[in-house]
C-alpha positions as CSV (number, residue, x, y, z in Angstrom):
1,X,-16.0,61.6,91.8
2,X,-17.0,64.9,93.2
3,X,-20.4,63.8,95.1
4,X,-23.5,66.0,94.9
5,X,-26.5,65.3,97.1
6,X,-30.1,67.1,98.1
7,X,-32.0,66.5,101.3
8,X,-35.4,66.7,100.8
9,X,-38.2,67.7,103.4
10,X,-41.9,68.2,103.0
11,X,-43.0,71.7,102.3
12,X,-46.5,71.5,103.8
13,X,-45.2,70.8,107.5
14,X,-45.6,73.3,110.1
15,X,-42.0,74.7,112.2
16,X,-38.5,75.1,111.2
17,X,-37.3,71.2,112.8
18,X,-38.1,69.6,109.1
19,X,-35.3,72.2,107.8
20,X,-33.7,72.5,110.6
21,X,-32.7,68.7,110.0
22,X,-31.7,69.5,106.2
23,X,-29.7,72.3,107.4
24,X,-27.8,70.3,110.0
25,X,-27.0,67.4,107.3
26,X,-26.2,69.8,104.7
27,X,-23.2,71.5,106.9
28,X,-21.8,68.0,108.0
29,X,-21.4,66.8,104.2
30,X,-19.6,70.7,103.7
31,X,-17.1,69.0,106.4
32,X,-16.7,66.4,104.3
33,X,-16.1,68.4,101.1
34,X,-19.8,67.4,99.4
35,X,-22.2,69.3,98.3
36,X,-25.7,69.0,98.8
37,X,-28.8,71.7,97.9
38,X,-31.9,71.2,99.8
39,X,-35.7,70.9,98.8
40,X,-39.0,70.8,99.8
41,X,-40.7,68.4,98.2
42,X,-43.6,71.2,96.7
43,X,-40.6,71.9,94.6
44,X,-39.9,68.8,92.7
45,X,-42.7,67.4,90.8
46,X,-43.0,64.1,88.8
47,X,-44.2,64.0,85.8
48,X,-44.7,61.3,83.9
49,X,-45.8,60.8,80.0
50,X,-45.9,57.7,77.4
51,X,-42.4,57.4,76.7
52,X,-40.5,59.3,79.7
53,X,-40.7,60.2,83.5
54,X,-39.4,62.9,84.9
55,X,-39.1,65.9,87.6
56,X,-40.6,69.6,86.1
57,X,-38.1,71.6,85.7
58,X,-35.5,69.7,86.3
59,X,-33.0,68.2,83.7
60,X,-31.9,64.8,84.1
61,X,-28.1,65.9,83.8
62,X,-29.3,68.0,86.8
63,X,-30.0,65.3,89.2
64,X,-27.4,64.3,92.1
65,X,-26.0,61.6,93.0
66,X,-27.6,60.8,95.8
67,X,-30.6,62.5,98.6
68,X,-31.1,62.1,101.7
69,X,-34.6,61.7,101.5
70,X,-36.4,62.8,105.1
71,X,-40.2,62.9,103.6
72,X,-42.7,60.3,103.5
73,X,-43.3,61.4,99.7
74,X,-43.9,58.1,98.5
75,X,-44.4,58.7,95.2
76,X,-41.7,61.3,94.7
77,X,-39.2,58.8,96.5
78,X,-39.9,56.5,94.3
79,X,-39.6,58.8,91.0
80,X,-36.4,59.8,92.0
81,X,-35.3,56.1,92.0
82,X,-36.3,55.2,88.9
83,X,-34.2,58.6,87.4
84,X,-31.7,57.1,89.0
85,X,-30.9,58.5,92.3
86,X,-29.8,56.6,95.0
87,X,-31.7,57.4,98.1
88,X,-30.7,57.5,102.1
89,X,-33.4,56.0,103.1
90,X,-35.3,54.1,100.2
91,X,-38.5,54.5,99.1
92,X,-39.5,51.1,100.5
93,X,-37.9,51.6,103.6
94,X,-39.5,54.8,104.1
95,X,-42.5,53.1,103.1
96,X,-42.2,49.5,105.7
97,X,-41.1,52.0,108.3
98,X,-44.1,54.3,107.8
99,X,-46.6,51.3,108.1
100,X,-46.3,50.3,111.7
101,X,-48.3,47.1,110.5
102,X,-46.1,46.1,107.9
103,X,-42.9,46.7,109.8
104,X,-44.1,44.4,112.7
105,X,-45.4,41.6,110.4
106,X,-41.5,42.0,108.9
107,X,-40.2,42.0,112.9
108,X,-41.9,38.8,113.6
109,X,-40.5,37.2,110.7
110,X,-37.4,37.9,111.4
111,X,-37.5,36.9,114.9
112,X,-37.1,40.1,117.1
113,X,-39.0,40.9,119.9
114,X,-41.8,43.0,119.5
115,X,-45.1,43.0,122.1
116,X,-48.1,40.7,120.9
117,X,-50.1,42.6,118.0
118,X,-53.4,41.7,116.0
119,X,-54.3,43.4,113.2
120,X,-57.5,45.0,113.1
121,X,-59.4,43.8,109.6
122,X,-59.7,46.3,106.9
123,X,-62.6,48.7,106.8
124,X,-63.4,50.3,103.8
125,X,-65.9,52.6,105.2
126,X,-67.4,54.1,108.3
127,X,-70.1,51.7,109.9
128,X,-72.3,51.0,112.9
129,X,-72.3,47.2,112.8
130,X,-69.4,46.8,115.3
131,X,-69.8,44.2,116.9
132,X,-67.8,43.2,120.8
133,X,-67.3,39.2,119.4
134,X,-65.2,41.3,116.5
135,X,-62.5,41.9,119.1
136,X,-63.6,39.3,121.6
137,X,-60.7,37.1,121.3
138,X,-58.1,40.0,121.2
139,X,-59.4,40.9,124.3
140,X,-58.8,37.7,125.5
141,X,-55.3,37.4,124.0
142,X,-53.7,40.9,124.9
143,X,-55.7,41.9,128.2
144,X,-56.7,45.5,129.1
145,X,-55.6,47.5,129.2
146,X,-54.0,46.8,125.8
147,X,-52.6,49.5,123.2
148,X,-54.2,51.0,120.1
149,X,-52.2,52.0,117.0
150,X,-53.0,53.5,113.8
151,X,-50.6,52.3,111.4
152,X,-49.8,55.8,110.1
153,X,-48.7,58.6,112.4
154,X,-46.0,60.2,113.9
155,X,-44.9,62.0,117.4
156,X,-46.9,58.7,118.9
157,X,-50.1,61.5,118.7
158,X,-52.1,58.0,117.1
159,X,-50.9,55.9,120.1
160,X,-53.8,54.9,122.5
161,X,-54.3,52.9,125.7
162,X,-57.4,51.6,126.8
163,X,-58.5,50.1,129.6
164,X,-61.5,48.5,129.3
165,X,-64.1,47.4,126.7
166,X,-65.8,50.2,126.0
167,X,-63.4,52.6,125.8
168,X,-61.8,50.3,122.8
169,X,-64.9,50.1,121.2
170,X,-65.3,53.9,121.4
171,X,-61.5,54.2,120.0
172,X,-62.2,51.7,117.2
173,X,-65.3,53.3,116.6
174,X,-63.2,56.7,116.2
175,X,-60.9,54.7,114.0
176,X,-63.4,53.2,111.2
177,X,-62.0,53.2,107.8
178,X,-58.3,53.7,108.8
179,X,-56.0,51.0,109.5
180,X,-55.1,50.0,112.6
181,X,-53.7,47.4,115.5
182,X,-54.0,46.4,118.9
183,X,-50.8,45.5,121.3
184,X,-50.1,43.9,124.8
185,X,-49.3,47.0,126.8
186,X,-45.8,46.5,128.2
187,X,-46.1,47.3,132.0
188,X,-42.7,47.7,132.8
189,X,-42.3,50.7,130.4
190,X,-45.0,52.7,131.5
191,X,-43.8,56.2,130.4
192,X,-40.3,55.4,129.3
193,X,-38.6,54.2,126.4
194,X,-34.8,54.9,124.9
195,X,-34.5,55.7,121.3
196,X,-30.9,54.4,119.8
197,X,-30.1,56.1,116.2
198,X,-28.4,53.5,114.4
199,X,-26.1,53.9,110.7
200,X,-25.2,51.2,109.1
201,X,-23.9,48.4,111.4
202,X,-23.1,50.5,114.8
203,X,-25.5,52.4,117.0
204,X,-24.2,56.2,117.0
205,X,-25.9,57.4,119.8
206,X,-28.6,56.5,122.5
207,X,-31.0,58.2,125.0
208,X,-33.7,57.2,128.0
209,X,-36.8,59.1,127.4
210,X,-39.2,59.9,130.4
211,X,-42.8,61.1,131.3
212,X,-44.1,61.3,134.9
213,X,-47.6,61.5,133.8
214,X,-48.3,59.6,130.5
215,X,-48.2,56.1,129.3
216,X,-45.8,57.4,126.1
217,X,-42.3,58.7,126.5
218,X,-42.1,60.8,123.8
219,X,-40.1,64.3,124.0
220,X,-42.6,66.1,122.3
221,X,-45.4,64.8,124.6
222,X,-43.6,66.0,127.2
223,X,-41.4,63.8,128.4
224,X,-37.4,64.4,129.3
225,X,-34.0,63.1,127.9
226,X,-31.1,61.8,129.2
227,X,-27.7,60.0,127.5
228,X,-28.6,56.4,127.6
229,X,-25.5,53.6,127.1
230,X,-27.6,50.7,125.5
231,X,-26.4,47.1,126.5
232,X,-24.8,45.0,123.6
233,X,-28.2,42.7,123.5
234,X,-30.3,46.4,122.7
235,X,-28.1,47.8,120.1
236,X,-27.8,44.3,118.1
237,X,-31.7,44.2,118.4
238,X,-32.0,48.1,117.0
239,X,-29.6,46.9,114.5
240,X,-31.1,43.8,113.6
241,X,-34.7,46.1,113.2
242,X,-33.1,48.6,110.9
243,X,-32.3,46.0,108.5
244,X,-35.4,44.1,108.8
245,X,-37.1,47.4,107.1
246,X,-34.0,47.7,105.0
247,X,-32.8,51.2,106.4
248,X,-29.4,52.9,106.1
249,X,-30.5,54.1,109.3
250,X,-32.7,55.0,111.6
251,X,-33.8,55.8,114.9
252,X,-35.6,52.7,116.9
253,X,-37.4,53.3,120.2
254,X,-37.5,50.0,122.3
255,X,-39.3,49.3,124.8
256,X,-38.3,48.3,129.1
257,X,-39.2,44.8,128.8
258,X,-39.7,42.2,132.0
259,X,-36.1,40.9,133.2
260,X,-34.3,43.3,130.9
261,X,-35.6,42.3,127.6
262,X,-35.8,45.2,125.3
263,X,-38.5,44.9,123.3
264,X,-39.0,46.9,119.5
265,X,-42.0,49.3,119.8
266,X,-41.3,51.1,116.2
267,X,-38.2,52.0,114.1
268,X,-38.4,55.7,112.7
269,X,-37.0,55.8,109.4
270,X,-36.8,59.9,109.2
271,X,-35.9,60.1,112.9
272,X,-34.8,63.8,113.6
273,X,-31.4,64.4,115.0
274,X,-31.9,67.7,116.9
275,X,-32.9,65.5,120.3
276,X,-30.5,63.7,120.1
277,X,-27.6,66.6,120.0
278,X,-29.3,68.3,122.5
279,X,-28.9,65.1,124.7
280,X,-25.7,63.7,124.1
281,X,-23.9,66.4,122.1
282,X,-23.4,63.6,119.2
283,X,-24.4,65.0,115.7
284,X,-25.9,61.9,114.0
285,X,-25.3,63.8,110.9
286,X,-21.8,63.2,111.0
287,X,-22.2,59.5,111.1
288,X,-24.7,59.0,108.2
289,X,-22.5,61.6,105.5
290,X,-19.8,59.5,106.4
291,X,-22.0,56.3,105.8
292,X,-23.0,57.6,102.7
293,X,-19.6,58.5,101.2
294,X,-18.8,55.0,102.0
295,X,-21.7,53.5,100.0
296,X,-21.5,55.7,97.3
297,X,-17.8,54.7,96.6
């Protein structure tokens, strides 16, 4: 079977890194002798009536095989599924790894290490009856200062630490109506982390990320890069995280814990690749075509 694939990226997101990705994973399945169109997702619309579903435009005959799908379009993800289409990553992956709350209640379960984390209870609205007993026994169980999440974001811009009661309460203040979390703040990684990009069962690549002057390591907040060589206890654990959201891959930042511990602090499901080859020279891209010509055999 001659495989035919699309990656597809969101149309609404500002710079060229969202097709710059597409781009890179198109020209590694050319190696490989498959082809794949790319898409933003502004041009594939579901459409659904009584008796059919379907994409505008698009005949079914005209679907591939299989897309690598590096959006968070839910919805679309999910129509594409039921035409049919296999998807690198799934819609539910996509969807576990993009709800930091969900994918660390599915950590815990399975066991892995992640940092202490209490959900904040649902808000439907803004309010002022906030009250400091609401979050008087978090306090108690994580310490300040303590992290802040939301569970939706990306580029760790939703990321906070506070360090003492009232700037939390002026945080979750900000927050009303959104979901969120609060975590133990891991000392021992102030301002570094390493991100391993894993596919399949192997870790391709790994990197130490740096900042001198912020609590988050995060390239794009500044911080540097360097080729990291993960120990057999963190790439099992990035492994082991991958699966627990049910990705083909991903890339998962841990954490510096006490004594060598690594510890999970999220698993990126749509993890661009550009970092990473910049790094280490190793062109993840490579690894997950040949993952999915595997898969789709």
């Amino acid at each position: 079977m001659n495989l035919h694939g699309w990656v597809i990226y969101n149309g609404y997101l500002e710079g060229n890194k969202f097709l710059d990705f597409a781009e890179t994973i198109q020209q590694a399945a050319a190696e490989q002798h498959i082809s794949i169109d790319i898409y933003r997702n502004d041009e594939l619309l579901s459409v659904m009536e009584t008796d059919s579903i379907g994409l505008l435009h698009i005949k079914q005959a005209e679907l591939p095989h299989f897309a690598v799908f590096a959006d968070k379009d839910i919805y679309l993800a999910r129509q594409l599924e039921w035409l049919g289409v296999r998807l690198f990553n799934s819609a539910e992956a996509i969807a576990r790894s993009d709800d930091k709350i969900a994918s660390y209640q599915r950590f815990a379960v399975n066991g892995l290490s992640i940092p202490k984390t209490i959900a904040a209870p649902k808000a439907f609205h803004r309010t002022t009856d906030i009250s400091a007993t609401d979050y008087k026994a978090a306090i108690e169980q994580l310490g300040l200062p303590m992290i802040v999440k939301e569970a939706f974001g990306s580029f760790g811009e939703q990321v906070h630490m506070v360090s003492t009661e009232a700037e939390l309460f002026a945080k979750i203040h900000d927050m009303q109506g959104k979901p969120f979390m609060l975590q133990e703040f891991v000392a021992s990684s102030y301002g570094k982390d390493m991100r391993l990009h894993v596919v399949g069962d192997h870790v391709a690549a790994a990197m130490k990320r740096q900042a001198f002057n912020h609590f988050r390591a995060n390239v794009t907040a500044g911080g540097t890069m360097q080729p990291y060589h993960p120990s057999e206890n963190e790439q099992q654990l990035a492994i082991a995280a991958t699966k627990a959201i049910g990705a083909d891959f991903a890339g998962v930042d841990l954490l510096f814990g006490e004594q060598d511990r690594p510890i999970i602090c999220e698993v990126n499901s749509n993890a661009h690749i550009r970092s990473m080859y910049d790094c280490t020279g190793i062109n993840i891209a490579d690894f997950m075509i040949d993952d999915i010509r595997k898969k789709m055999k």
